[in-house]
C-alpha positions as CSV (number, residue, x, y, z in Angstrom):
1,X,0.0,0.0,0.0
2,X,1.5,3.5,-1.2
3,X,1.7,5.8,1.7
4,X,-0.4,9.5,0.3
5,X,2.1,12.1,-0.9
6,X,1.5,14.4,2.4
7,X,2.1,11.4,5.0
8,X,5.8,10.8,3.2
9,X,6.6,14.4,2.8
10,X,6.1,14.7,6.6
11,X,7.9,11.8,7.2
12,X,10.2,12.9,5.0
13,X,10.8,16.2,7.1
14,X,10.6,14.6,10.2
15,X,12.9,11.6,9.8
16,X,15.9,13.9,8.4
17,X,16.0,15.8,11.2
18,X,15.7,13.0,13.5
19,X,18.3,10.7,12.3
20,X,20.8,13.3,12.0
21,X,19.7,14.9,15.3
22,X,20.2,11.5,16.7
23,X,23.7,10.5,15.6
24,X,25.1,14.4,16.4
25,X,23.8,13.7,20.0
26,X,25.4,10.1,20.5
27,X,28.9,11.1,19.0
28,X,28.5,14.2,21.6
29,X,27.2,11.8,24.5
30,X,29.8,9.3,23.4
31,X,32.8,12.3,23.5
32,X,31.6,13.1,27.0
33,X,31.3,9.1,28.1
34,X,34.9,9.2,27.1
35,X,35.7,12.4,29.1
36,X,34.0,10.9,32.3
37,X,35.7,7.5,32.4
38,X,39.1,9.1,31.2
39,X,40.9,8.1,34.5
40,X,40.3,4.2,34.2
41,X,41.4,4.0,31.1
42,X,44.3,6.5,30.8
43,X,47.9,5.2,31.5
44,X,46.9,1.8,31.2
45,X,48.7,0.7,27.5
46,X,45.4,-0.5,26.2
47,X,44.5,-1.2,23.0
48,X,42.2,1.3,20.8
49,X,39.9,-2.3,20.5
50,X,39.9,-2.3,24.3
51,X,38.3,1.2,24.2
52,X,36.2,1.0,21.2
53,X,34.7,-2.2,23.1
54,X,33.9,-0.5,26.1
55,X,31.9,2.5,24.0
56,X,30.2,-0.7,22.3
57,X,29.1,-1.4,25.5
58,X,28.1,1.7,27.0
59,X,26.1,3.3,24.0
60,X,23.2,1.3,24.4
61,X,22.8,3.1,28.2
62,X,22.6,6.4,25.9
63,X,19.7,5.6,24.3
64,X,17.1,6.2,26.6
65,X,18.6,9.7,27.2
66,X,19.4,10.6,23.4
67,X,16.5,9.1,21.8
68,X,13.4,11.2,23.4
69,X,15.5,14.3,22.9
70,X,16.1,13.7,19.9
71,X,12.3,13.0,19.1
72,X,11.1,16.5,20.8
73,X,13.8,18.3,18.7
74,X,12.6,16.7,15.4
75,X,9.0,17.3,16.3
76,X,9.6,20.9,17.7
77,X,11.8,21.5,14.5
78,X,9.1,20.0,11.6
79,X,6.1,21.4,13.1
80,X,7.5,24.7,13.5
81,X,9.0,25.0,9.7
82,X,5.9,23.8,8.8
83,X,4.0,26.4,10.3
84,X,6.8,28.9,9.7
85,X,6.6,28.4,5.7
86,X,2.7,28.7,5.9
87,X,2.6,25.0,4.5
88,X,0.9,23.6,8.1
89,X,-2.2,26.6,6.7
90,X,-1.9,24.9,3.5
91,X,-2.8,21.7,5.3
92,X,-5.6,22.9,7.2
93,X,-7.0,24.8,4.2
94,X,-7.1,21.2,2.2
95,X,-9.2,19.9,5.1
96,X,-5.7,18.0,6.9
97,X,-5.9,18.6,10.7
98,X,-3.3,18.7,13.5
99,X,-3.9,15.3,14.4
100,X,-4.4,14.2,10.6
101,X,-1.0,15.3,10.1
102,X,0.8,14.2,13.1
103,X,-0.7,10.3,12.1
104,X,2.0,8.2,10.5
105,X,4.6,10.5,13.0
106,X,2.2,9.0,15.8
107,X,3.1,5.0,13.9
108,X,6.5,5.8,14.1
109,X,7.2,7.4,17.7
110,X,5.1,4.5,18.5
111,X,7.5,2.2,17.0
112,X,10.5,4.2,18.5
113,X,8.6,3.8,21.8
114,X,8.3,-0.3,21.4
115,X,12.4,-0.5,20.5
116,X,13.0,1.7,23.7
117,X,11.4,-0.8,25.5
118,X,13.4,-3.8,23.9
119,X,16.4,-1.9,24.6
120,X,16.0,-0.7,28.3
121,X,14.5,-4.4,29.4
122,X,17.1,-6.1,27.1
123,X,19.5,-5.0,25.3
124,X,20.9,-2.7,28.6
125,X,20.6,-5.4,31.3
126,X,23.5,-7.0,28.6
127,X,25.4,-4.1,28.1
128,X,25.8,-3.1,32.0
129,X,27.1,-6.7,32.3
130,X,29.7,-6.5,29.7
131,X,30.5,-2.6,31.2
132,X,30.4,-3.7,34.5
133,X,33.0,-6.3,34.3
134,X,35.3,-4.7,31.6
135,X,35.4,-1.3,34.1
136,X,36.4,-3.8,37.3
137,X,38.9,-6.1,35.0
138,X,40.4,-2.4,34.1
139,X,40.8,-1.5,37.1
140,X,43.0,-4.2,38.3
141,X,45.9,-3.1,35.2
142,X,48.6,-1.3,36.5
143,X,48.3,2.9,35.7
144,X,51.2,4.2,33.2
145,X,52.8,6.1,36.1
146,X,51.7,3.2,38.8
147,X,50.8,5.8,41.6
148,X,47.7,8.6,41.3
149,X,49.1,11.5,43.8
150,X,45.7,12.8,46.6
151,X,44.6,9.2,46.7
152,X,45.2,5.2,48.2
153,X,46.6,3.3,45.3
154,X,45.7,0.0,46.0
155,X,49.1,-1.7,44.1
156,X,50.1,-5.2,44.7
157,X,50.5,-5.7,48.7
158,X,50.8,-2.4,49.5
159,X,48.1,0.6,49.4
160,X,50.2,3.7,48.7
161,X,49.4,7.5,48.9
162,X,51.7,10.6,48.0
163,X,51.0,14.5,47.9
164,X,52.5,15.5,45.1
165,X,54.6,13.9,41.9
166,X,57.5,16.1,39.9
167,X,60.6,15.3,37.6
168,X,61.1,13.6,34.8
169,X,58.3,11.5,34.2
170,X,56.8,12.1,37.4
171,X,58.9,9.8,38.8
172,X,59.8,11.7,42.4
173,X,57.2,12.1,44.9
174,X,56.8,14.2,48.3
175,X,55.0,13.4,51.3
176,X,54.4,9.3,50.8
177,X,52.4,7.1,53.0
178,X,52.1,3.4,52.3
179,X,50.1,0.3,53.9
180,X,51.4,-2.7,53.6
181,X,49.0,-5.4,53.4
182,X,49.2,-8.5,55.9
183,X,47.3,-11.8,55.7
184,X,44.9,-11.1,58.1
185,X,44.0,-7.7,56.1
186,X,45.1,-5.8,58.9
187,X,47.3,-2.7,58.3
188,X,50.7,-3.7,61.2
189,X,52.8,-1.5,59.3
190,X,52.5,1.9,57.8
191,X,55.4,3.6,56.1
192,X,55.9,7.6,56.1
193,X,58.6,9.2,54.0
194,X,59.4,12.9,53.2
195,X,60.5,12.4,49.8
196,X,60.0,9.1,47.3
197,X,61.4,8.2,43.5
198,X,59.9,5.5,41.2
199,X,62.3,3.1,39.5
200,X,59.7,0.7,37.5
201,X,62.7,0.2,35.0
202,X,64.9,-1.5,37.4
203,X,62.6,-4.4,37.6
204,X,60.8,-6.3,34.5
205,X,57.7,-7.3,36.2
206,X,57.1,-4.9,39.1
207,X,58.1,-1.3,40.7
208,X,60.9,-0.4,43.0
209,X,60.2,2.4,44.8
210,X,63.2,4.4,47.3
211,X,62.1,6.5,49.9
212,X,64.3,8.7,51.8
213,X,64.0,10.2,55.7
214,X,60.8,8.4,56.8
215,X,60.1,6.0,59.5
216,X,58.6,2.8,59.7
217,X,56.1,1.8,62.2
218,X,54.7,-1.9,62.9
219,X,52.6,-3.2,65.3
220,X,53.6,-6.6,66.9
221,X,51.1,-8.9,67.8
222,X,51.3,-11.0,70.5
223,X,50.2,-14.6,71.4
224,X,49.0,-13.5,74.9
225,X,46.0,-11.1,74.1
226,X,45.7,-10.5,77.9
227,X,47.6,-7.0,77.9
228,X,45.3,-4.1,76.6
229,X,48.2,-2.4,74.8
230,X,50.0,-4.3,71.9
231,X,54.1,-3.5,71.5
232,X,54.8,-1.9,68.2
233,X,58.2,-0.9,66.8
234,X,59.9,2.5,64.9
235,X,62.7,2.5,62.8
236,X,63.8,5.3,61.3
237,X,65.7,5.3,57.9
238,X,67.4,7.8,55.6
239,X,67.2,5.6,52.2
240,X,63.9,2.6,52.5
241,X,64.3,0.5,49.3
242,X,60.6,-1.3,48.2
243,X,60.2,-4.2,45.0
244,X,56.6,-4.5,44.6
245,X,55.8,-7.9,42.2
246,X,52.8,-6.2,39.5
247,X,52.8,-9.2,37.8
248,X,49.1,-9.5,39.2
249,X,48.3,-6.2,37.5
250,X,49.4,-7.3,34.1
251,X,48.2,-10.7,33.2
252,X,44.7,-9.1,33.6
253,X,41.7,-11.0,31.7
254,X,39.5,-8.3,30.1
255,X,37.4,-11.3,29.0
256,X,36.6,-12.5,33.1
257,X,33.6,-12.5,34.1
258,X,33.2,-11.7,38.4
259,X,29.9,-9.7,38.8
260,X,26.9,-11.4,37.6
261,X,24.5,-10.0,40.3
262,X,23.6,-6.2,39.9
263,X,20.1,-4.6,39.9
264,X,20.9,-2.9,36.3
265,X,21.7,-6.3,35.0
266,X,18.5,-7.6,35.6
267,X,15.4,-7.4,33.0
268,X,11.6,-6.3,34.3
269,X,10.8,-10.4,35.1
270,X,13.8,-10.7,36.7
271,X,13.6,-7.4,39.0
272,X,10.2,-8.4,39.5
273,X,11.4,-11.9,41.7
274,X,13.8,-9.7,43.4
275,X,12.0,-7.5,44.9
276,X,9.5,-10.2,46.3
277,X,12.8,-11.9,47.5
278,X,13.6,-8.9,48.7
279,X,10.6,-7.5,50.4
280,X,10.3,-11.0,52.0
281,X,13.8,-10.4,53.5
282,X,13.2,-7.5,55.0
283,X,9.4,-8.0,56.4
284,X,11.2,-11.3,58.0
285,X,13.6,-9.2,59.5
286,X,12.0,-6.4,60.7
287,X,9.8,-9.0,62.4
288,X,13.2,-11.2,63.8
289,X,14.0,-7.3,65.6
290,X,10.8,-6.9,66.5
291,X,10.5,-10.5,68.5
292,X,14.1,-9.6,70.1
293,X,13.4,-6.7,71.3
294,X,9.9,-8.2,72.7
295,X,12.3,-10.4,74.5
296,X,15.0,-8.3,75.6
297,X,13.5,-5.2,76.6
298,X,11.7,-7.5,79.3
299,X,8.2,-6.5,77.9
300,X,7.4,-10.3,78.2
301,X,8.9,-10.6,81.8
302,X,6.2,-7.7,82.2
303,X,3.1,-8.9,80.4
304,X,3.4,-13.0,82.0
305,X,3.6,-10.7,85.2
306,X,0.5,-8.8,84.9
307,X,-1.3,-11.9,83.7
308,X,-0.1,-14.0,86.9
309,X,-2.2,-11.3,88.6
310,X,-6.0,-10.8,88.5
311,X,-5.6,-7.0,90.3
312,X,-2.5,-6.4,88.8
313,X,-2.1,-2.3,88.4
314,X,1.2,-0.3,88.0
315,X,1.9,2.0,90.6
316,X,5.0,3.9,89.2
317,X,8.7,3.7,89.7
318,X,8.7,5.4,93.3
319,X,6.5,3.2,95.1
320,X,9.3,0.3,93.8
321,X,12.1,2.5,94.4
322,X,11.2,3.3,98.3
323,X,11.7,-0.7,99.1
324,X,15.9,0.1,98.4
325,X,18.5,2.5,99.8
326,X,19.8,5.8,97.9
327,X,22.7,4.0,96.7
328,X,20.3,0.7,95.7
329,X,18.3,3.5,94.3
330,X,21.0,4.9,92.4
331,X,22.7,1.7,90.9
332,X,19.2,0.5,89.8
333,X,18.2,4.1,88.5
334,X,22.1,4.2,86.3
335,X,21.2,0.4,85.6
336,X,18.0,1.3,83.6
337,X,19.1,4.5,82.1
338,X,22.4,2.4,80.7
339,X,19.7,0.0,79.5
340,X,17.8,2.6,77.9
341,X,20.7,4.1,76.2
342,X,22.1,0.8,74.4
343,X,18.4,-0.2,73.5
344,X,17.7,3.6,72.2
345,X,21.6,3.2,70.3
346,X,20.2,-0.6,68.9
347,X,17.7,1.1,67.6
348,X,19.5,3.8,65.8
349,X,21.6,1.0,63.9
350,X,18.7,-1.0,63.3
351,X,16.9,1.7,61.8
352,X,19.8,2.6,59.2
353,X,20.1,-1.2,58.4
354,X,16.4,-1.1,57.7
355,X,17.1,1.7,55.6
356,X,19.5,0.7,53.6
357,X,17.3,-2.6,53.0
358,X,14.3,-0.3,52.0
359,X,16.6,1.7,50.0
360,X,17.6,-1.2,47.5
361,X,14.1,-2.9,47.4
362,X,13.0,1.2,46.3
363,X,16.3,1.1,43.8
364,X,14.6,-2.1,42.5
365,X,11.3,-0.8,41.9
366,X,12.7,2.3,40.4
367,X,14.9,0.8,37.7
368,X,11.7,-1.6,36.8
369,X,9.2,1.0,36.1
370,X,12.2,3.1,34.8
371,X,12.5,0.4,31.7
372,X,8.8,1.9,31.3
373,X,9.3,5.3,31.8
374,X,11.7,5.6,29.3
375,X,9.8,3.8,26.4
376,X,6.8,5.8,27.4
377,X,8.7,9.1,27.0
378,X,9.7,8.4,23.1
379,X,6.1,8.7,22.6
380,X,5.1,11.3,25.1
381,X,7.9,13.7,24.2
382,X,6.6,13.8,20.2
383,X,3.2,14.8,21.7
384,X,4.6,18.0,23.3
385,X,7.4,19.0,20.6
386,X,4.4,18.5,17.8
387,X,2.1,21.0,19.0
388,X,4.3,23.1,20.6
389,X,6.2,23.6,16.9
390,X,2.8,24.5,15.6
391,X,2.2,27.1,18.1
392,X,5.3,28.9,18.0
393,X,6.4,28.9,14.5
394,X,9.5,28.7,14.2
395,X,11.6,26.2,12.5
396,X,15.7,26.2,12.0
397,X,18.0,25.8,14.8
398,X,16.9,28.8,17.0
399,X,14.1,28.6,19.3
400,X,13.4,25.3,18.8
401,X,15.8,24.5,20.1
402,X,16.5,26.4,23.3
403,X,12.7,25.6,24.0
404,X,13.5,21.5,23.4
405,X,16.5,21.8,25.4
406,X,14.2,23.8,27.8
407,X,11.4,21.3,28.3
408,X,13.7,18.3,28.0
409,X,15.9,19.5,30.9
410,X,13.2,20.4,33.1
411,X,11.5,16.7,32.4
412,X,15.2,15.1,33.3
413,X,15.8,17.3,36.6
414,X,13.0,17.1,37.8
415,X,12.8,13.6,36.9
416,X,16.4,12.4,38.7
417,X,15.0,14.8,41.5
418,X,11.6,12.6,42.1
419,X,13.5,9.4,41.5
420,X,16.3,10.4,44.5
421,X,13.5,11.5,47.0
422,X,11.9,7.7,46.0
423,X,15.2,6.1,47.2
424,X,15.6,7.4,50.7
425,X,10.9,6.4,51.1
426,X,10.1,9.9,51.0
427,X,8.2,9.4,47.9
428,X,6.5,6.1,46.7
429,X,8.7,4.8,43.7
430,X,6.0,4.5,41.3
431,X,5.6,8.1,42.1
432,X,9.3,9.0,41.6
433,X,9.3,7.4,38.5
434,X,5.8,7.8,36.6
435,X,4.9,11.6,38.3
436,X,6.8,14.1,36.1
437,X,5.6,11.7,32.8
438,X,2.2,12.5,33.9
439,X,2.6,15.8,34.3
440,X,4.1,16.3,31.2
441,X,1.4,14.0,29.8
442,X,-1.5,16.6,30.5
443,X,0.8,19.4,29.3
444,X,0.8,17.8,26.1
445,X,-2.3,17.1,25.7
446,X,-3.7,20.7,26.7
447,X,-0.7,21.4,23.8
448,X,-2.2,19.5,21.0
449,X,-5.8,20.8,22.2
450,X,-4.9,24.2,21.4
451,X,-2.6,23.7,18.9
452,X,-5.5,22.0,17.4
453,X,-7.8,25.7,17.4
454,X,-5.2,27.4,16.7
455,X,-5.1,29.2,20.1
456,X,-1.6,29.6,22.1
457,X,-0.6,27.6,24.8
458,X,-1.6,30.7,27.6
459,X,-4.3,32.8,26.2
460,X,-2.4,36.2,27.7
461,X,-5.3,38.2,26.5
462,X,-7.3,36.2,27.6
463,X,-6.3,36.2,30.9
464,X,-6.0,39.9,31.0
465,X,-9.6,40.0,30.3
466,X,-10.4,37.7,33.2
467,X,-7.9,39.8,35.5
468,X,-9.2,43.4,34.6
469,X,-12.7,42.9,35.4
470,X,-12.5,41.9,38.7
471,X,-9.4,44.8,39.5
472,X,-11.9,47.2,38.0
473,X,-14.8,46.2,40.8
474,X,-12.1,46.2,43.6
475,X,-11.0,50.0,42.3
476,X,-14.4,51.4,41.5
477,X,-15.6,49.9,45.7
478,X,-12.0,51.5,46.8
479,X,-13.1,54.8,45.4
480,X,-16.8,54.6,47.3
């Protein structure tokens, strides 16, 4: 079936400007992937494949976040050359409506919106599996200069920290601090020198560090844990010589696979069975604190007391208090308020372990009805840019687009800001994730309404009209 000449030479318009809008926007978003995730991959001697892989990866997460913005631009864009060239009045003069017009756009976004979908509840689950892993495999290599100065370097047994790095090659260093790693993962001995210089070429497989004027402390442990203070020893040194084996850090496997078990890994079925796992977990154990605290608190000591008694009535703390001396009195008094401090510091812990478990069940929830969300907003986004390039008439690269980036920017912020007030349960996530698409939904639809009429979207003069009659009655009474 041949589409009519009107639907392709809107589809036409609109798809041009789309596709190209779409590309410019994931090379930019790419660039500033790049830009963010320079540190894990700069210094490393990896290959442009390693890279290129990793962007593979990664560019499917951009869809969501390129793709509706790239649909209000196009919309926005066509509509308002459309109505800028008069050729949206030639369409309404040959009987072609708003809506008429915006029909096979409406087939497409629709189609856009059902690929969103495949994309956020499939293809992304993949991609932050194959990210995830790559980033952490990364992460292992050794850095080109082996040591970022400000930070812990976590570098073969040893977690090493220096102010600042000079010289040739940035291979001296002031103000170093190291940790050398024991079995038990306890930190016995820390190292602190004035000055340090790198010597990576001395060795073929690992880094030899010198250090000069430092001292080095170590604690000794002892068999006999009966004396509260542990011996520890300091030597002080004008030249400390380190060889640090980094043979771990290059015989890295990029192709390993660790971490199988995130929430953004997960598709909507599977986030589905965790959150019942998950909600399970954390009803069971808010009832597990609640029956311990029942038991420790003495509440049951209290209630088998009062039902051993037909007449039982409380008659307050002093009438129980006058049966004891002052200092019985006291040491029973400093007894229940130390009680009442570690029950009232229990529950303080308690209540940010519950958090936290309400927290991930809410991250969860979000990230399910996200995969929604974002399909839904390929659609809904072309239902605002389509009227609103009707209404203000303008095509090209002007206003269109400051008032895409506008409206887009507005739905993301405040989007990110209802989906963070979801996490910590002071909103309900289906709230934080569905609220500002609902708004926008009605905005849209009040859009293509009066886009439809040919009315603006706030009738100014209208509501002047409305305003002056009543400030005329108020002045005209004043006057009296």
């Amino acid at each position: 079936m041949k589409l009519p000449l009107i639907d392709r030479y809107i589809l036409k318009s609109y798809l041009t400007v789309l596709v190209s809008f779409f590309f410019i926007l994931m090379f930019i978003f790419i660039i500033q992937t790049v830009w963010v995730f320079i540190d894990e991959f700069a210094g490393k001697g990896l290959d442009i494949s390693v890279l290129l892989r990793f962007l593979l990866f990664y560019s499917p997460k951009l869809v969501p976040l390129v793709l509706p913005l790239t649909i209000l631009l196009a919309s926005i864009m066509t509509f308002g050359n459309f109505a800028e060239r008069y050729e949206f009045a030639a369409m309404k003069s040959a009987g072609i409506s708003l809506v008429r017009a915006m029909r096979p756009l409406i087939i497409v976004n629709s189609i856009a919106c059902l690929a969103t979908f495949y994309v956020a509840n499939t293809v992304i689950p993949l991609a932050e599996f194959k990210t995830y892993n790559l980033r952490k495999n990364l992460s292992k290599m050794r850095p080109a200069l082996a040591i970022t100065e400000g930070m812990f370097n976590d570098i073969g047994e040893s977690n090493i920290k220096v102010e600042r790095k000079y010289g040739e090659n940035d291979k001296l260093l002031e103000g170093v601090i190291i940790h050398e790693k024991s079995p038990n993962q306890i930190n016995n001995v820390v190292i602190k020198a004035a000055r340090g210089e790198l010597k990576s070429e001395e060795l073929q497989e690992g880094l030899q560090l010198v250090l000069y004027d430092g001292y080095r402390y170590e604690e000794v442990e002892q068999k006999n844990k009966s004396k509260k203070n542990d011996p520890h020893s300091r030597i002080a040194f004008k030249q400390y010589t380190m060889n640090i084996d980094l043979r771990s850090f290059n015989n890295v496997d990029l192709e390993e696979i660790s971490y199988t078990n995130t929430f953004k890994m997960q598709n909507i079925e599977e986030l589905s069975q965790s959150i019942d796992s998950l909600t399970k977990d954390y009803v069971s154990e808010i009832e597990g604190f609640a029956k311990t605290v029942y038991l420790r608190a003495g509440i049951k000591s209290v209630d088998r007391l009062k039902n051993s008694y037909t007449n039982y009535s409380y008659k307050g703390k002093s009438a129980y208090l006058d049966l004891y001396t002052i200092s019985q009195q006291k040491r029973i008094l400093e007894s229940a308020k130390q009680n009442i401090e570690m029950q009232i510091s229990n529950f303080n812990n308690q209540k940010r372990v519950f958090f936290i478990r309400e927290k991930v069940i809410n991250l969860h929830r979000l990230w399910r009805d996200d995969k929604f969300v974002n399909a839904y907003a390929a659609l809904l986004l072309f239902f605002v840019g389509a009227p609103l390039g009707a209404i203000i008439r303008k095509g090209g690269f002007g206003l269109p687009i400051v008032v895409a980036l506008t409206i887009f920017l507005t739905y993301h912020f405040a989007g990110t800001l209802f989906k963070n007030s979801a996490e910590d349960g002071s909103l309900h996530p289906f709230w934080g994730a569905w609220l500002i698409s609902i708004v926008l939904t009605v905005v849209g639809l009040v859009a293509t309404i009066r886009a439809s009429k040919d009315k603006s979207v706030f009738d100014i003069e209208g509501l002047k009209l409305n305003l002056k009659v009543p400030l005329h009655l108020i002045v005209k009474r004043l006057k009296k």
